[in-house]
C-alpha positions as CSV (number, residue, x, y, z in Angstrom):
1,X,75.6,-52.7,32.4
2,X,78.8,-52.7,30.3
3,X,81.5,-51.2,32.5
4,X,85.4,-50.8,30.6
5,X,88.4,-51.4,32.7
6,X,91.2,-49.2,31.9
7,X,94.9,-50.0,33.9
8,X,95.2,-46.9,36.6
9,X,97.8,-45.2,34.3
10,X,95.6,-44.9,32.0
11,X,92.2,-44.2,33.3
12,X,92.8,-40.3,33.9
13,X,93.6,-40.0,30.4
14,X,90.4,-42.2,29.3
15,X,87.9,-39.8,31.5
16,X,89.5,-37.3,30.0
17,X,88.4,-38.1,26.5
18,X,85.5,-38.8,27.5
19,X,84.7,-35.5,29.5
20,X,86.1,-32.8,26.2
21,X,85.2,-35.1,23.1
22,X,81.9,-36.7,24.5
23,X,80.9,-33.2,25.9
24,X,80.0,-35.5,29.0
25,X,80.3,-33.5,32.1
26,X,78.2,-35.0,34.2
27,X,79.9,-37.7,36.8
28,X,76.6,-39.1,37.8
29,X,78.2,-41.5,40.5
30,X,81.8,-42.8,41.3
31,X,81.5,-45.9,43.0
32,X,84.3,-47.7,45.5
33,X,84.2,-51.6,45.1
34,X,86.6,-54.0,46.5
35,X,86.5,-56.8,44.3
36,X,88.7,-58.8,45.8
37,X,92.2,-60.4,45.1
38,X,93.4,-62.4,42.5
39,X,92.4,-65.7,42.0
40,X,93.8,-68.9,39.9
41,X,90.7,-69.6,38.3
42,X,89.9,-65.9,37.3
43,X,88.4,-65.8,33.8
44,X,90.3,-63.5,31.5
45,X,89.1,-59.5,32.1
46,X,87.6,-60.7,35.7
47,X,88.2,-57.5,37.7
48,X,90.1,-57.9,41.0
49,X,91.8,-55.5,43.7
50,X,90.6,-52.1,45.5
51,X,89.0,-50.2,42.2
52,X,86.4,-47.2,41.3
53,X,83.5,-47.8,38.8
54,X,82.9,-44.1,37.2
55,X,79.0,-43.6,35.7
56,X,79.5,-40.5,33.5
57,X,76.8,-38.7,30.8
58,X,76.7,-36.7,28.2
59,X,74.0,-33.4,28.9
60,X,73.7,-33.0,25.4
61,X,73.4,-36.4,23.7
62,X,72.2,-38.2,27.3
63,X,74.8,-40.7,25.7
64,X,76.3,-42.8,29.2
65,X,79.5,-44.1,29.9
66,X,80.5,-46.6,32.4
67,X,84.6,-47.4,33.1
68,X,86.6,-48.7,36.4
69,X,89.9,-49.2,37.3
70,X,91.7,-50.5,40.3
71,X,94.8,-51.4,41.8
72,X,96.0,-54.5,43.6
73,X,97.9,-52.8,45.7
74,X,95.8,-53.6,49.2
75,X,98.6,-52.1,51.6
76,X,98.6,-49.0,49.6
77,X,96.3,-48.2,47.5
78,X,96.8,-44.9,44.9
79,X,94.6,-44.5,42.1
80,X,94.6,-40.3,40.1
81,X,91.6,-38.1,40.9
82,X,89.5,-36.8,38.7
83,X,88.6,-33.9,40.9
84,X,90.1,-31.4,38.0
85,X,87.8,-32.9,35.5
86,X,85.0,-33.3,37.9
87,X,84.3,-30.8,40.7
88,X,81.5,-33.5,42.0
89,X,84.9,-36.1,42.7
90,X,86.0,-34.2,45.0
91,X,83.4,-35.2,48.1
92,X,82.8,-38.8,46.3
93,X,86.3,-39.4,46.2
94,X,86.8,-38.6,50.1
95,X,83.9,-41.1,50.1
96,X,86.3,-43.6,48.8
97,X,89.3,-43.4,50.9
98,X,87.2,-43.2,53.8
99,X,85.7,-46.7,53.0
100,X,88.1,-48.3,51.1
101,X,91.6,-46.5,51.7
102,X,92.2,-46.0,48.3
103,X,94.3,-42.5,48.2
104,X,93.6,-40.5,45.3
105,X,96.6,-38.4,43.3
106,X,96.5,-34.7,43.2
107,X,93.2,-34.5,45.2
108,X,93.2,-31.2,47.2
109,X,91.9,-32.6,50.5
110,X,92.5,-36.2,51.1
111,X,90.7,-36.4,54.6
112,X,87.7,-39.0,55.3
113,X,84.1,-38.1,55.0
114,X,82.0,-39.8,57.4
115,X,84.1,-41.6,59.7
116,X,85.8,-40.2,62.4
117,X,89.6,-39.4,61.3
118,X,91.1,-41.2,64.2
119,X,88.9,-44.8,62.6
120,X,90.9,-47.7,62.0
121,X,91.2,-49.0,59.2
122,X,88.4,-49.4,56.1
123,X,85.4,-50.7,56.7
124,X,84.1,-51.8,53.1
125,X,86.7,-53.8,52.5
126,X,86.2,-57.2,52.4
127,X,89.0,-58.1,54.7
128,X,88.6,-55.1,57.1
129,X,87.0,-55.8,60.7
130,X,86.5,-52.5,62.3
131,X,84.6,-53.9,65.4
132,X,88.0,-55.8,66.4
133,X,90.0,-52.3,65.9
134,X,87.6,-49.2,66.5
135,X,86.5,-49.5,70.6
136,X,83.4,-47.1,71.4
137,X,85.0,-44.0,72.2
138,X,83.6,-41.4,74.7
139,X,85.7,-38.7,73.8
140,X,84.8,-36.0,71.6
141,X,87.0,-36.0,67.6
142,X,89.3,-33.4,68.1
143,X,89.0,-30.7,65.0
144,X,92.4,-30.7,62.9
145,X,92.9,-28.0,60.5
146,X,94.9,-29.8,58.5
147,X,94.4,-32.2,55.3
148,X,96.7,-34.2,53.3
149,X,97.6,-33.8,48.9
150,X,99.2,-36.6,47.7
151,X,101.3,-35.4,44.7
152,X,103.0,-38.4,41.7
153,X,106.3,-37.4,41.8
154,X,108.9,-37.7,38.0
155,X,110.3,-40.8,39.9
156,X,106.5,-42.4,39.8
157,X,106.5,-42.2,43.4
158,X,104.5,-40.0,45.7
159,X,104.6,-37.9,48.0
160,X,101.8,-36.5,51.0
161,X,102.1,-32.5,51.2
162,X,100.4,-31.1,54.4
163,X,97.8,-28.2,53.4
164,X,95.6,-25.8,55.9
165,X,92.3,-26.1,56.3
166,X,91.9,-22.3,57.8
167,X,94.9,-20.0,58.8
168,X,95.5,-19.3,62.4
169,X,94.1,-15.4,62.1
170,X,90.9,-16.6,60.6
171,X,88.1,-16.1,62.3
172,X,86.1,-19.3,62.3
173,X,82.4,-20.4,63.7
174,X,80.4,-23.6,63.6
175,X,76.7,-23.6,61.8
176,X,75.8,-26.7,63.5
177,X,75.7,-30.0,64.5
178,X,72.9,-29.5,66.3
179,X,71.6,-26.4,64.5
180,X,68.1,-26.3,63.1
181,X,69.0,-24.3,60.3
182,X,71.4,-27.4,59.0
183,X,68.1,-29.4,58.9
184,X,69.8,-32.1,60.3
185,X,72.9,-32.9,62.1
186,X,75.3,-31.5,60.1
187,X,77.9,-29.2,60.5
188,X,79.1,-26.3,58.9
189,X,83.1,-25.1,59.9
190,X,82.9,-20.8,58.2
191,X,85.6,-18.6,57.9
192,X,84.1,-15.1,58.3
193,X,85.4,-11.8,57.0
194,X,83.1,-9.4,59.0
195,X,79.6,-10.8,58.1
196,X,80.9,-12.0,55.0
197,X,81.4,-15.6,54.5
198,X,84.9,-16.6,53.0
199,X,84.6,-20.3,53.1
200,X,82.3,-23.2,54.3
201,X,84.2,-26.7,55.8
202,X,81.3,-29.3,55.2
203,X,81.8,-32.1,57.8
204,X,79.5,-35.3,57.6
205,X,78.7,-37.9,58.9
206,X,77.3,-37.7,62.6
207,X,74.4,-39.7,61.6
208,X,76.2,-42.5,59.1
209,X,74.9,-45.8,59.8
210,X,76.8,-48.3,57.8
211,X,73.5,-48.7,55.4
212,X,75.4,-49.5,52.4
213,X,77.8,-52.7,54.1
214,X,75.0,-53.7,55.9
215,X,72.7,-54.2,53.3
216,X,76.2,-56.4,51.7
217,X,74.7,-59.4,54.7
218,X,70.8,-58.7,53.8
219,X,69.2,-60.6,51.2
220,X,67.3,-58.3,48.2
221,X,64.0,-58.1,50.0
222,X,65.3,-57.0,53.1
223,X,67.7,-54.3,51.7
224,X,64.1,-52.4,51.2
225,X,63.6,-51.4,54.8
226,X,66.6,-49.3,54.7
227,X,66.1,-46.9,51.7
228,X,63.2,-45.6,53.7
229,X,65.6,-44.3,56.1
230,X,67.7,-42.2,53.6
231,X,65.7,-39.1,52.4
232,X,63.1,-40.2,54.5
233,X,61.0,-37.4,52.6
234,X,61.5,-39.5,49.2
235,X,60.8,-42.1,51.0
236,X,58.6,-43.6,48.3
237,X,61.1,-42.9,45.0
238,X,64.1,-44.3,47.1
239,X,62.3,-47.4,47.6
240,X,61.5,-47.5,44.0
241,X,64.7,-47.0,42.4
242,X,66.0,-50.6,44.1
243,X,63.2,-52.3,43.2
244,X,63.5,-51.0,39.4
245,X,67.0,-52.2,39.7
246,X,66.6,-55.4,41.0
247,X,63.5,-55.9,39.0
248,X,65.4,-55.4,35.5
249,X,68.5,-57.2,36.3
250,X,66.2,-60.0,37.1
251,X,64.0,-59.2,34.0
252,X,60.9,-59.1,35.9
253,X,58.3,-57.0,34.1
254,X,55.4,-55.5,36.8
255,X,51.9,-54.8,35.6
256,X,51.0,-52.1,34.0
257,X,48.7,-51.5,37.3
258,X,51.4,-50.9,39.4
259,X,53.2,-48.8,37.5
260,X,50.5,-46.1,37.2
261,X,50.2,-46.6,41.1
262,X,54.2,-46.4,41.7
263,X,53.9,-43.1,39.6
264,X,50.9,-41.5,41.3
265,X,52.9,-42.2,44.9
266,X,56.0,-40.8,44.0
267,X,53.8,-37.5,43.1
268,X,51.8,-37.6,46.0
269,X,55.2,-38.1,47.9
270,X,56.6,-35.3,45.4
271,X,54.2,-33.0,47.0
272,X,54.7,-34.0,50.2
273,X,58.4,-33.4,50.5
274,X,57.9,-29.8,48.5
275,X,55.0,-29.2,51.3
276,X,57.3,-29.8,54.3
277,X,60.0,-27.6,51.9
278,X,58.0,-24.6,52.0
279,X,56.9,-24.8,55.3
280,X,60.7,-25.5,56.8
281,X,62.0,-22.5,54.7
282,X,59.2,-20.3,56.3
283,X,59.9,-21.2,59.5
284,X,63.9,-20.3,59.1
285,X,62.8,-17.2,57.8
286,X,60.8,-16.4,60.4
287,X,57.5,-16.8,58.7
288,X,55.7,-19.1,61.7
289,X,52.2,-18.9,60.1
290,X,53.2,-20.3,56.7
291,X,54.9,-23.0,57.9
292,X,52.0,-24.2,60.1
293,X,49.8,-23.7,56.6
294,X,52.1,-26.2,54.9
295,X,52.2,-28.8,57.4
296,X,48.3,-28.8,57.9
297,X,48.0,-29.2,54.0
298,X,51.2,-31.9,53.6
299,X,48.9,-34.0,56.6
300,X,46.1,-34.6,54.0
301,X,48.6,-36.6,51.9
302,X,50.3,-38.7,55.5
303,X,46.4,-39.3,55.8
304,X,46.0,-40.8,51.8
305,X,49.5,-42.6,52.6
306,X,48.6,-44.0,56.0
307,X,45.4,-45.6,55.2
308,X,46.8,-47.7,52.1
309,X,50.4,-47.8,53.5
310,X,50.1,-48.5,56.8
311,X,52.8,-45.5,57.8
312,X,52.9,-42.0,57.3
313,X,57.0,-41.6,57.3
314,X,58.4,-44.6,56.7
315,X,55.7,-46.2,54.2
316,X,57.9,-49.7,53.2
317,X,55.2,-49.7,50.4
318,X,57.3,-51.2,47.0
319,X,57.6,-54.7,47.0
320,X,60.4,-56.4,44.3
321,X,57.6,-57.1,41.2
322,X,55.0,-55.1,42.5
323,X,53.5,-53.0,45.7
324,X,52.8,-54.3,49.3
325,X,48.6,-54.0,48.9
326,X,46.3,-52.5,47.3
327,X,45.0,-49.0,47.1
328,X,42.8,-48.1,49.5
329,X,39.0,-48.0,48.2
330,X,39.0,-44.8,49.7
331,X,42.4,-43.9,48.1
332,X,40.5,-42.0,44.8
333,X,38.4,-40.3,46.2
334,X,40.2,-38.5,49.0
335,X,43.1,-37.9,46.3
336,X,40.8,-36.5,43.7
337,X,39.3,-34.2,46.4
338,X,43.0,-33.0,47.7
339,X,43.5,-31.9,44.0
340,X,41.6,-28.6,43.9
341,X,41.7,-28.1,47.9
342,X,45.9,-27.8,47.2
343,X,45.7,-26.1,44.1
344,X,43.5,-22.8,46.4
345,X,45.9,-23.5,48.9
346,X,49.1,-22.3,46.9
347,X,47.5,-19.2,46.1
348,X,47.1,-18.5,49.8
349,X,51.3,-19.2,50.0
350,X,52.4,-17.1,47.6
351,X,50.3,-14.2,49.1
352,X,51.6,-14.8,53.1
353,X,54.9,-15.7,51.6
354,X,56.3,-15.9,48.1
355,X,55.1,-12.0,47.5
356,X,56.2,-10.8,51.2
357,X,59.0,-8.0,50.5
358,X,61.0,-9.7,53.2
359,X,61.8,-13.2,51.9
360,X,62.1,-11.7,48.3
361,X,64.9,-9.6,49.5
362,X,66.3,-12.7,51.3
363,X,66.0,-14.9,48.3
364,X,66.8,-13.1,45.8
365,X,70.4,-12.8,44.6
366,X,72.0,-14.5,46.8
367,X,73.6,-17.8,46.4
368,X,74.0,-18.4,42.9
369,X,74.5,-21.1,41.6
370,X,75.6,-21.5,37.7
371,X,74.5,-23.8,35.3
372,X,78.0,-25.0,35.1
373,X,78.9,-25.4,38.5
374,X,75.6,-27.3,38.9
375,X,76.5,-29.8,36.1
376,X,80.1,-30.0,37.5
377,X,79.1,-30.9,40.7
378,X,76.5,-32.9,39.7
379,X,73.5,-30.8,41.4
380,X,70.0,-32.5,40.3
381,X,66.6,-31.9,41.4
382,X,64.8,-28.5,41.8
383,X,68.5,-26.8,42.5
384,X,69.7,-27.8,39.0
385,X,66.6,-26.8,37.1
386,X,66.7,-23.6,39.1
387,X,70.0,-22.7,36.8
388,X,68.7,-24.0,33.7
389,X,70.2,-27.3,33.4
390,X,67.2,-30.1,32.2
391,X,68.2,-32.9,34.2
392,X,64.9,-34.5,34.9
393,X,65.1,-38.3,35.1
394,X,61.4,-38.7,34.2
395,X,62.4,-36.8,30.9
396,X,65.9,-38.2,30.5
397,X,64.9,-41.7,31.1
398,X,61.0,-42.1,31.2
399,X,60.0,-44.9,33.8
400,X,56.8,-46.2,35.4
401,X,53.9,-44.3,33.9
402,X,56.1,-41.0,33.1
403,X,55.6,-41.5,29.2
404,X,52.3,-41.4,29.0
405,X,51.6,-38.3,31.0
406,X,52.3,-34.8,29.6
407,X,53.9,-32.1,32.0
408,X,56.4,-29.6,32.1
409,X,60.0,-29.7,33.4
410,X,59.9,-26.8,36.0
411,X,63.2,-24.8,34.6
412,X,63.8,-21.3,35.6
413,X,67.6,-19.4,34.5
414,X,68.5,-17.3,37.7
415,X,70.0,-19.5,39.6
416,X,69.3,-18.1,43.3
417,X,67.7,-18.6,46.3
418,X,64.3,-17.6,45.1
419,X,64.6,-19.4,42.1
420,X,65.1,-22.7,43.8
421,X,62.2,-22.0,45.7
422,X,59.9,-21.1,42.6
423,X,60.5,-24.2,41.0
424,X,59.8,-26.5,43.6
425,X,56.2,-24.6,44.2
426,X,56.0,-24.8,40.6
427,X,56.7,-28.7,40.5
428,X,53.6,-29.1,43.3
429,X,51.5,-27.9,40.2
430,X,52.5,-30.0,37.9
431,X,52.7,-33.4,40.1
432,X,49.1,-32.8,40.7
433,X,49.0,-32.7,36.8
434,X,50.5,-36.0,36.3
435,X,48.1,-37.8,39.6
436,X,45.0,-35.9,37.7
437,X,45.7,-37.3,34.4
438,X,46.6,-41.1,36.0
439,X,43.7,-41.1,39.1
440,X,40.4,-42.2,36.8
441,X,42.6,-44.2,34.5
442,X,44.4,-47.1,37.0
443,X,44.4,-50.3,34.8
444,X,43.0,-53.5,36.1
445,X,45.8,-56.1,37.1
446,X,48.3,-58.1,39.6
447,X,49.9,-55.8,42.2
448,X,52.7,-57.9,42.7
449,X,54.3,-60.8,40.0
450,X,55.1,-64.2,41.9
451,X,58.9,-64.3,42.8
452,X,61.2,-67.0,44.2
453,X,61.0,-67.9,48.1
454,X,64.9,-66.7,47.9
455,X,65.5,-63.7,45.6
456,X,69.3,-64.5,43.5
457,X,70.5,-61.6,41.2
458,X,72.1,-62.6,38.2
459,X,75.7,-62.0,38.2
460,X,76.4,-58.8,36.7
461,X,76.6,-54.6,37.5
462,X,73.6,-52.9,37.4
463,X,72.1,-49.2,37.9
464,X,68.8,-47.9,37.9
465,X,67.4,-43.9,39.0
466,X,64.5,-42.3,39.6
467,X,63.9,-38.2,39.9
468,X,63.4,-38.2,43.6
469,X,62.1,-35.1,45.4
470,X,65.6,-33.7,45.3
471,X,66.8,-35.2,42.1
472,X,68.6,-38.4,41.0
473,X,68.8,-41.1,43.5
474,X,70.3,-43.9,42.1
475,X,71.3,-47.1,42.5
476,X,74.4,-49.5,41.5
477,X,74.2,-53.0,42.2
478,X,76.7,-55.5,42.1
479,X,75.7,-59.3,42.2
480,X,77.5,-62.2,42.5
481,X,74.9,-64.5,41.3
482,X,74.0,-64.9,45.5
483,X,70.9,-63.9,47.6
484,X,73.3,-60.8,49.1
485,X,74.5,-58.2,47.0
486,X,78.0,-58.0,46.4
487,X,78.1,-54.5,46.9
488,X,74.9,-51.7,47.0
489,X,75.6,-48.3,46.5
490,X,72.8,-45.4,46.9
491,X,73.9,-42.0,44.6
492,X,72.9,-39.3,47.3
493,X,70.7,-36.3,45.9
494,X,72.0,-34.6,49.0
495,X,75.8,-35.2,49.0
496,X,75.7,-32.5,45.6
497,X,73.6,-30.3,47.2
498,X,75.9,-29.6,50.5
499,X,79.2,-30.3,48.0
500,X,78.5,-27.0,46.4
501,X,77.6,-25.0,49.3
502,X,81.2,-23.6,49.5
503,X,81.5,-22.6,46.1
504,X,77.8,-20.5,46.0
505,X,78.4,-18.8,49.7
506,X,81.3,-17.4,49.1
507,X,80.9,-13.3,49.8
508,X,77.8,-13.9,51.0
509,X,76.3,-12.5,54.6
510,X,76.5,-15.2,57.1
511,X,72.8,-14.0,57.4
512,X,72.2,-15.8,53.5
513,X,73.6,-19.0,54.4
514,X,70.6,-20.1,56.5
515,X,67.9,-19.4,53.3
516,X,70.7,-20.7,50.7
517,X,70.6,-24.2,52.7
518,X,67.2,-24.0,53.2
519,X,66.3,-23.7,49.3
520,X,69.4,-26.0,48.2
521,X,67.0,-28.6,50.3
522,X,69.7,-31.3,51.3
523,X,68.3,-34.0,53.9
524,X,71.1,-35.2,56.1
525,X,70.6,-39.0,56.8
526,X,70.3,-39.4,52.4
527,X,73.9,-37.7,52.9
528,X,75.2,-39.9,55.5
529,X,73.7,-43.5,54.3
């Protein structure tokens, strides 16, 4: 991947250009790397110091950009935001400073992300040790109302300027941590104006675990393991995305065998993830006997998973050049039966559910979210189509098996609670489409090429993404030619989804923000990595 570097004076400027004369407004990733000081031997255009690598497409041409910047200033580090260009920089940038300490210019709320704001230090740099400076600490994080704008002065310097979170007469509760509306441990600080919603404080990071760094001290096959554990219910498209990336960057081309079986799994887990959807949003709703109906019918595919798998959650199935084992000699028959058996079944959900008068006067209208806002905040997956934008990776970027199968991109214009819901039953349709027109027609072949004992990356930057069951999850991989990666990043479907939760609650009831969550679909631990 061809990245530009552009001098930190510049790069706003360059992004820019980019964003108004490409018509590129979709920041598909920004990326914190600390590549390290300068060195006597560095080859000419070798990038060194704290820096950002900024993956940015057109919508309209699908044309990609890729360009970085950094600053060798390690003491401290300023780079400008892009967060008035971007509305999606605006959590990835917090991202940033809370892992690298780089401060960005004229961003609205400079406060960390995941890590508690009393942490010391930065723990992704390469010459931070946080288990020297950060003692376990039994004491709850006390909640601070206020955040920090750092503003370039005429002088070139700049200067911090202390902003409120919330006033002191606003009335303020918390939606979580431990909420089972957040579907996860997340919380939600809302300001409330009666039983209208006048702002939502998203604060992350209760369950982050470091995945990213650690995976810097595991070598490429054991970095695997761990994308299980992000959106555990796209479990089987995480998993895939790394491999795709290491596999090209190591030019390693798998069999055609495995790539109808990669495709029919990411379906099946497609479906299984839209399954537990449905029946979560039920049960929020209130609707009990739906959501028991969707987890009896999502168990037939943890059956079809476990038996060729070996797991039912975590299924550690891809392998780098190919899968773990072979199907199961049951595996086409029990899918080809599950077929028609799910096909009567959604009839039976949108008669208990989809056509009740009660969740169509919860769903509909409320939380809207606009094509725009989804594209500016870089909102993929079901949510996005719900608005109208066509951001499919299987269409953008065919992979696997996806161009030889015919279906349709699920894409509905309303924007609102229902119609986030609609699509994703929709999509259930038309990934049994794609297994039916794959099942009878697996190709003979290897299901995994012959690698190395020790897996080495070719030096380089690389990214690869697949349309997981919430949208792109993607992956950027830095190599130094070594068994390690030089630094892993995962592009989180969910981090979008709870991003734009302020911006589409806003005069809402406070009753609406538990079905607007629960159709946006974010799962927590693929936020918190």
């Amino acid at each position: 991947m061809d990245i530009k570097y552009f001098e930190p004076e510049k790069i706003h400027d360059e992004i820019r250009r980019i964003r108004l004369e490409e018509d590129a407004e979709f920041l598909r990733s920004l990326i914190g790397v600390d590549w390290g000081e300068p060195q006597p031997d560095d080859a000419p255009g070798t990038r060194r110091g704290l820096g950002v690598v900024y993956l940015i497409e057109s919508d309209l041409t699908h044309e990609r950009f890729q360009v970085c910047t950094s600053t060798l200033n390690r003491e401290n580090p300023f780079l400008p935001s892009v967060s008035d260009l971007f509305p999606a920089a605006l959590m990835m940038e917090r991202e940033v400073y809370d892992f690298y300490g780089i401060r960005f210019t004229g961003h609205p709320d400079m406060r960390r992300l995941f890590l508690r704001e009393d942490w010391v230090g930065h723990p992704f740099r390469k010459d931070d040790q946080p288990e020297q400076q950060n003692p376990l600490r039994m004491t709850n994080e006390e909640t601070v109302d206020t955040t920090t704008c750092w503003l370039p002065q005429p002088d070139g310097t700049v200067k911090p300027e202390q902003r409120r979170l919330f006033q002191p007469e606003e009335y303020v509760v918390n939606i979580g941590p431990q909420h089972p509306a957040t579907h996860g441990v997340l919380r939600f600080r809302v300001s409330l104006d009666g039983e209208n919603i006048r702002k939502v404080d998203v604060n992350c990071g209760y369950i982050h675990r470091g995945i990213e760094k650690m995976s810097e001290s595991l070598t490429y096959p054991q970095t695997l393991a761990l994308t299980d554990r992000l959106d555990y219910l796209s479990a089987m498209q995480n998993r895939h995305a790394l491999c795709l990336c290491i596999e090209q960057a190591m030019g390693v081309q798998v069999s055609d065998r495995v790539q109808v079986i990669r495709t029919i799994m990411d379906e099946l887990q497609r479906i299984d993830s839209h399954l537990l959807f449905f029946s979560c949003l039920c049960q929020d709703m209130g609707a009990t006997t739906a959501f028991l109906y969707g987890f009896r019918d999502r168990e037939k595919i943890l059956d079809i998973f476990e038996q060729t798998c070996g797991g039912r959650l975590i299924l550690n199935y891809n392998t780098i050049g190919g899968v773990q084992s072979d199907l199961h000699p049951d595996f086409l028959r029990r899918v080809k039966e599950f077929i028609p058996y799910l096909r009567g079944q959604l009839k039976e959900y949108h008669d208990i559910f989809t056509g009740n008068v009660i969740a169509q006067n919860r769903l509909k209208g409320t939380g809207i979210l606009s094509r725009k806002n989804a594209i500016g905040y870089g909102v993929t997956g079901g949510s996005g189509r719900a608005c109208g934008w066509m951001c499919d990776v299987r269409k953008r970027a065919p992979y696997a098996a996806y161009d030889r199968v015919e279906f349709r991109e699920v894409i509905r214009k309303e924007g609102d609670s229902f119609a986030r819901y609609m699509v994703r039953m929709e999509e259930i349709e038309e990934s049994l489409h794609i297994i039916e027109q794959l099942i009878d027609n697996i190709p003979d072949g290897p299901i995994q090429e012959k690698m190395k004992p020790i897996i080495r990356v070719p030096e380089g930057c690389y990214y690869a993404a697949v349309e997981s069951s919430r949208g792109e999850f993607g992956v950027y991989l830095e190599s130094r030619g070594d068994k390690y990666p030089y630094r892993l990043h995962y592009r989180s479907t969910g981090l979008p989804l709870v991003s734009v939760v302020d911006t589409i609650t806003r005069g809402q009831k406070i009753a609406d923000l538990i079905a607007i969550g629960g159709t946006l679909d974010y799962i927590v631990p693929d936020i918190d990595r």
